[in-house]
C-alpha positions, 0 to 999 in steps of 0.5 A, spaced: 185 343 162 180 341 156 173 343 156 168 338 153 163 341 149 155 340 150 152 335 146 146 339 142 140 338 143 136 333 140 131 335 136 123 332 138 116 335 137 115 335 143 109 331 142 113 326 139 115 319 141 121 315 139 120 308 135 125 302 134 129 302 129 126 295 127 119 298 127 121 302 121 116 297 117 111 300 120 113 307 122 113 308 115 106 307 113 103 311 120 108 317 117 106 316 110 100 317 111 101 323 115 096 330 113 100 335 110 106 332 107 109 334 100 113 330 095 118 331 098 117 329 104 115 322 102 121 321 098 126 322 104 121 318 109 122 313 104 130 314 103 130 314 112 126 308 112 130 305 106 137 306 110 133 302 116 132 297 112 139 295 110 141 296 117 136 291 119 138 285 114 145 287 113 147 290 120 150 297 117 148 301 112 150 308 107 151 314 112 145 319 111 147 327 110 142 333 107 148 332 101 147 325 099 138 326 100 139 332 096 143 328 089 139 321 090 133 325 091 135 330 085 133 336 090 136 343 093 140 341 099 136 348 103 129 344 101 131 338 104 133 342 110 126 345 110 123 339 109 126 335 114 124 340 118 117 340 116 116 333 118 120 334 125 115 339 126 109 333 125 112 329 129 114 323 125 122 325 125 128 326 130 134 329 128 141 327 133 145 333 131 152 330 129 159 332 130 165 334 127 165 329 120 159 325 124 152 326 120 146 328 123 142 322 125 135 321 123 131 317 128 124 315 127 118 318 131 110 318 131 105 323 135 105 320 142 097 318 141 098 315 135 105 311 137 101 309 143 096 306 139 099 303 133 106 301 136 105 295 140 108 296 147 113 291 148 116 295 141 116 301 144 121 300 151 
């Protein structure tokens, strides 16, 4: 008898909504413009919003992992952690844990207020 694992949780401010994929455009500049955000935190916004970018033109796009933020980004894998965290905490990032040779997902996200506002209705379902 096999037992299948629980899938983890997925990691969401709990005031946070989740936006489209073909929103990146524009959850880019609302995440952007964010309070509270370091260097840092901008740069793995841009690299997130990069990544749906390819996959918006070109259907697929490179694999995103703490490892391969921290060398493009020329940073400590443990500050892109914290980072990452950061910017889960305001609301502007969702994190899919993955599994086995699976990376996590970084999936975009607003604060629900601001989502409401600025995501048009028909891009939000």
């Amino acid at each position: 008898m096999t037992t299948v694992a629980k899938p983890r949780p997925l990691r969401l401010n709990q005031k946070a909504e989740l936006v489209p994929g073909a929103q990146f455009a524009l959850w880019h500049e609302l995440a952007s413009a964010a309070a509270a955000l370091s260097e840092l935190d901008h740069e793995i916004l841009d690299v997130i919003a990069e990544r749906y970018r390819r996959i918006h033109i070109q259907g697929f796009a490179f694999r995103l992992t703490v490892e391969r933020m921290a060398a493009h980004l020329g940073a400590e894998p443990m500050s892109i952690r914290s980072s990452l965290a950061h910017l889960v905490e305001l609301a502007v990032l969702g994190i899919k844990p993955g599994s086995g040779r699976r990376p996590h997902e970084y999936l975009l996200a607003l604060p629900k207020r601001l989502a409401e506002e600025d995501v048009p209705p028909l891009c939000r379902e």
